[in-house]
C-alpha positions as CSV (number, residue, x, y, z in Angstrom):
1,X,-17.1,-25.4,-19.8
2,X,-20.3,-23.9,-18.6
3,X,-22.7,-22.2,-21.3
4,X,-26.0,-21.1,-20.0
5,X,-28.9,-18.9,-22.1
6,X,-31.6,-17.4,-21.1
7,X,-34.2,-15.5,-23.8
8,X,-36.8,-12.7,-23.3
9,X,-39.9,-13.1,-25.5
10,X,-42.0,-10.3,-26.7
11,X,-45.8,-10.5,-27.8
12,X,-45.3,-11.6,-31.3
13,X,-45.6,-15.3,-32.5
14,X,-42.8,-17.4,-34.3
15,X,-42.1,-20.9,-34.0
16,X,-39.6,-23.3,-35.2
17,X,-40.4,-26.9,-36.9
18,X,-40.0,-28.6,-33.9
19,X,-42.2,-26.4,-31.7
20,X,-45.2,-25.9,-34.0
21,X,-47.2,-28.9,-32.5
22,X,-47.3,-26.9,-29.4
23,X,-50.9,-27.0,-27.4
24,X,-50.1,-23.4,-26.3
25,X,-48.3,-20.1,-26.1
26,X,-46.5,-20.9,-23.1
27,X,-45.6,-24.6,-24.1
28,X,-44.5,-22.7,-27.5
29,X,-42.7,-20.1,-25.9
30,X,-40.8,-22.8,-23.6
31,X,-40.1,-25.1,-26.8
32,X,-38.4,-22.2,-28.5
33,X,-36.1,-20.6,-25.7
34,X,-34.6,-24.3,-25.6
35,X,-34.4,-24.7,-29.4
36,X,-32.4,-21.8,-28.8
37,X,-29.9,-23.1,-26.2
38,X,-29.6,-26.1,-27.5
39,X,-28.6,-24.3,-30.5
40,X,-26.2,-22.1,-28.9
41,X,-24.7,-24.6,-26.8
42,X,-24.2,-26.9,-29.6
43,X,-22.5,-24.3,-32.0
44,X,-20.8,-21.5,-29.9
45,X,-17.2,-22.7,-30.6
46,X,-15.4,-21.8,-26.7
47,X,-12.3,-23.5,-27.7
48,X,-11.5,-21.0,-30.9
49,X,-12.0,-18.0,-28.5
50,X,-10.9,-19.5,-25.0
51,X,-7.6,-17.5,-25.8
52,X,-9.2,-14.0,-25.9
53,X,-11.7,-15.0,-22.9
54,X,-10.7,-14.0,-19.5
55,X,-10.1,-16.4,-16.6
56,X,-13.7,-17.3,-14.7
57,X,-16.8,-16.5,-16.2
58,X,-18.0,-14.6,-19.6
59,X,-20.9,-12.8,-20.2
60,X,-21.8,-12.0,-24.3
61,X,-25.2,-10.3,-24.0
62,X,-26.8,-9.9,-27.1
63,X,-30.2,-8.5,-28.0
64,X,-31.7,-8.9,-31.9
65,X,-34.9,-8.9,-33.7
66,X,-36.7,-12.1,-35.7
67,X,-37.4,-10.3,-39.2
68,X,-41.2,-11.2,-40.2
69,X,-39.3,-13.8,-42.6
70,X,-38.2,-15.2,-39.5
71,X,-34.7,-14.5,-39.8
72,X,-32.4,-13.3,-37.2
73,X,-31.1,-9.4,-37.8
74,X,-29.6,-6.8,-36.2
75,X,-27.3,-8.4,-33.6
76,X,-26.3,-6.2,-31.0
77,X,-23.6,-7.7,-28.8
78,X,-21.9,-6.5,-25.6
79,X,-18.5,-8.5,-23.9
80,X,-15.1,-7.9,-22.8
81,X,-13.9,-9.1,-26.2
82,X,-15.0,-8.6,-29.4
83,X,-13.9,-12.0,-30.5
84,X,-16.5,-13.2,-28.2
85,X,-19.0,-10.8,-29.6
86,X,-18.2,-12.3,-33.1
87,X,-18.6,-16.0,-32.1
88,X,-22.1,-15.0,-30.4
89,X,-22.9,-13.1,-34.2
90,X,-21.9,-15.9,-35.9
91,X,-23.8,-18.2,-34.1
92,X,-26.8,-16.4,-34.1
93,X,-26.9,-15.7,-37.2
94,X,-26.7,-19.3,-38.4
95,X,-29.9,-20.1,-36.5
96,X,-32.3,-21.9,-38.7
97,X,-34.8,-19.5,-39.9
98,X,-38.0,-18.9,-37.5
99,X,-41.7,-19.4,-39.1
100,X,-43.6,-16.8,-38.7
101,X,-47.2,-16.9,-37.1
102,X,-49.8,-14.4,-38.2
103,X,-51.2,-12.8,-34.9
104,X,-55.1,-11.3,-35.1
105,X,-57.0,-10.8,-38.4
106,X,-54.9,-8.3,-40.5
107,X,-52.3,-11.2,-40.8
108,X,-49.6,-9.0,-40.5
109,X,-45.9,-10.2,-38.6
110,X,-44.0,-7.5,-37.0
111,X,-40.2,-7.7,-35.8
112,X,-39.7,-9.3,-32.4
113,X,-37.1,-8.2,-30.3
114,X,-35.0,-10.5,-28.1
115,X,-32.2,-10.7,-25.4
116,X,-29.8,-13.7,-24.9
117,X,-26.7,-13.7,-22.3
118,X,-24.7,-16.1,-23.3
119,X,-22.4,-17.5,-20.2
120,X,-19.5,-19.3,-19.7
121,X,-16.7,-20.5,-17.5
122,X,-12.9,-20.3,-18.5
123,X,-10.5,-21.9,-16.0
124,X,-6.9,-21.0,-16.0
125,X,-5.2,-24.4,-16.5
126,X,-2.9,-25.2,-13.9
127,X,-0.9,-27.4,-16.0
128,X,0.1,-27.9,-20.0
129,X,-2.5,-31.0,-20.0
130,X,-5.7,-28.6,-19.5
131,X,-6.9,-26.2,-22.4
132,X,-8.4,-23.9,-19.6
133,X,-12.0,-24.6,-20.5
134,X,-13.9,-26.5,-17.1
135,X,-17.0,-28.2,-18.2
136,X,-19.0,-27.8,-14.9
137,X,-22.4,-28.3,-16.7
138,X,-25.8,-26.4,-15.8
């Protein structure tokens, strides 16, 4: 099984627990996207949906926004299944909440928008022994 992430960041600032001891944005920024993976990796569930995946690789994209509260909203997902597009929804929308971070002096947090492919590799199994799912790492 191969599952790879990759996120786009936009200008405003959110962090998670384990990232807000970052020295700076970048470090912060770097800290999240793999709070992220790790996160994705950890809870996208192949095996429930390896039936409705096609042979090879998968592509979910999704794109959603971070609410001010930090929470993850309106998931948009494209794929060549919509049981994948529900696994990515469910996933994503299980994410811890995000803390927000008060940008300039009006203290005010606005939605951030962000993309995340979600990728991964179905083999079809060449004998009864093999679920179909090659975990070929990174």
């Amino acid at each position: 099984m191969l599952l790879t992430c990759s996120i786009s960041f936009s200008q405003s600032k959110f962090i998670t627990k384990k990232c807000k001891n970052a020295s700076n944005e970048r470090i912060r920024k770097n800290c999240i996207i793999n709070e992220i993976q790790a996160f994705v990796n950890a809870n996208y569930d192949i095996a429930a949906i390896a039936t409705d995946a096609k042979p090879g690789k998968n592509r979910i994209y999704t794109r959603f926004k971070i609410h001010p509260t930090g929470k993850i909203v309106d998931i948009q997902t494209k794929s060549s299944s919509f049981s994948l597009e529900v696994e990515a929804i469910r996933v994503l929308e299980s994410f811890p909440y995000l803390i927000p971070v008060p940008v300039g002096n009006n203290d005010q947090i606005q939605e951030d928008i962000y993309t995340l492919p979600i990728v991964f590799e179905v083999q079809k199994p060449e004998n009864n022994d093999n679920d179909g799912i090659t975990n070929t790492g990174y």
